[in-house]
C-alpha positions as CSV (number, residue, x, y, z in Angstrom):
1,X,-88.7,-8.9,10.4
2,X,-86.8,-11.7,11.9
3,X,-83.3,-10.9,10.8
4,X,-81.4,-7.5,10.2
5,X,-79.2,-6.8,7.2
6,X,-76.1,-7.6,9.0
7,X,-77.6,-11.3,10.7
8,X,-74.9,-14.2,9.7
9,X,-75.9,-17.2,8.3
10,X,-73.6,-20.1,9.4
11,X,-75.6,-22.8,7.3
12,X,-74.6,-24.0,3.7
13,X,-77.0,-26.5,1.5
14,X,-76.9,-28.4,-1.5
15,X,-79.3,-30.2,-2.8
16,X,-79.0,-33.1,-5.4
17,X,-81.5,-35.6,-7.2
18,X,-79.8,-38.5,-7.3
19,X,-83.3,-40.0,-8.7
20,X,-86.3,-39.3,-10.2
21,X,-88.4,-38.0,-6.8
22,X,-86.3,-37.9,-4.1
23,X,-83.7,-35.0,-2.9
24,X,-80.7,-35.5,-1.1
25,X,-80.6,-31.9,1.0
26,X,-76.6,-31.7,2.4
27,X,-76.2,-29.4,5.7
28,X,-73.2,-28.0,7.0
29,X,-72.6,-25.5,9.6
30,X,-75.3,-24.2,12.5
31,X,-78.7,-25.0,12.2
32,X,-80.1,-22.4,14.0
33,X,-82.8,-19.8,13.9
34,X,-81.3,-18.3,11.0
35,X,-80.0,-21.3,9.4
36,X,-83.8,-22.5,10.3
37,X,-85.3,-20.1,8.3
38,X,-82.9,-20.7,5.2
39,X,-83.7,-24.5,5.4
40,X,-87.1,-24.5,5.4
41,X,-87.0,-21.6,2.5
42,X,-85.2,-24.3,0.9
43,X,-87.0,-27.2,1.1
44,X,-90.1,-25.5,0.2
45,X,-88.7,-24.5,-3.4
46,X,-88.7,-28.5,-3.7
47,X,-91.4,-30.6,-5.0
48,X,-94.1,-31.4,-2.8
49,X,-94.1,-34.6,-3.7
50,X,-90.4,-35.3,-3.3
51,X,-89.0,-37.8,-1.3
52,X,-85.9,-36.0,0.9
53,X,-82.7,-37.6,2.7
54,X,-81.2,-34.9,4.7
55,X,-77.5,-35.7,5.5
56,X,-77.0,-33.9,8.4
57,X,-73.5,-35.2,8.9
58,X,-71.9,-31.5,8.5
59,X,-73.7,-29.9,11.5
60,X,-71.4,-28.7,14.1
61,X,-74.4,-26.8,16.1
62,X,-78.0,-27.4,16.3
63,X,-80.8,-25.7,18.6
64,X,-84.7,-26.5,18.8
65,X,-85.5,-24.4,16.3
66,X,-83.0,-26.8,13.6
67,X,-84.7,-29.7,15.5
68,X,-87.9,-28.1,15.0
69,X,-87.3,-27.4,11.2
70,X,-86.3,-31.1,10.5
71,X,-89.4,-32.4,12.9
72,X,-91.8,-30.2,10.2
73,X,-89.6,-31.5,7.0
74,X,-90.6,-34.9,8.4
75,X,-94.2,-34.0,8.8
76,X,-95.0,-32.7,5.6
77,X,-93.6,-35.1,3.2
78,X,-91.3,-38.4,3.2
79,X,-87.9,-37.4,5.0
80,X,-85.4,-39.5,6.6
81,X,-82.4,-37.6,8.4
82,X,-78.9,-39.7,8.0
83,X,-75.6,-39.5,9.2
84,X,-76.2,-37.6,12.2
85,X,-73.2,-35.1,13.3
86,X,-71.6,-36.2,16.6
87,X,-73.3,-32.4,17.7
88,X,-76.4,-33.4,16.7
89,X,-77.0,-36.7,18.1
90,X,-75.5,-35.3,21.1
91,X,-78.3,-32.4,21.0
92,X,-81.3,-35.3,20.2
93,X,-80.5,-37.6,23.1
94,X,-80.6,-34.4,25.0
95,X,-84.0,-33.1,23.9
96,X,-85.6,-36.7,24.0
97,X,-86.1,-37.0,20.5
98,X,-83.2,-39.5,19.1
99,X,-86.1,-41.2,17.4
100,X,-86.4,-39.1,14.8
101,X,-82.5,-39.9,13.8
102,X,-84.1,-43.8,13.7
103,X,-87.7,-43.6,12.0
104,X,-88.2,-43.2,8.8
């Protein structure tokens, strides 16, 4: 088991369909390892075939495993990441990987 009973979650999402096959997946809070884990329980209770924008402009804290998460969101389906958090652009320009934030 990866989390105990009492292991806080600092991640809220919402997820909206503004059209017919795409998602718009909202963040706000830490993506961490535990906030990992609840996003990519998430997104895998959305159609595979989905198209996802994940606004990630409510992020105050993200590690490599949130980096991680969004890196396999993008590799299994159609996902751009908008409106990058100040934290997080911060945190991508650190681990060499700001290109994500661009591409897609």
């Amino acid at each position: 088991m990866l989390f105990d009973d009492e292991t806080e979650i600092d991640l809220t999402l919402s997820v909206s369909e503004p059209e017919a096959g795409s998602c718009v997946v909202e963040l706000c809070g830490d993506l961490d390892l535990a906030g990992s884990v609840a996003l990519e329980a998430a997104l895998a209770q959305l159609p595979s075939e989905s198209r996802l924008v994940i606004d990630l402009s409510g992020i105050e804290f993200i590690d490599s495993s949130g980096i991680r998460s969004l890196m396999v969101a993008r590799t299994n389906r159609s996902t751009r990441l908008v409106e990058p958090s100040r934290a997080v652009r911060h945190t991508f320009e650190v681990a060499n990987v700001l290109h994500l934030l661009e591409a897609g």
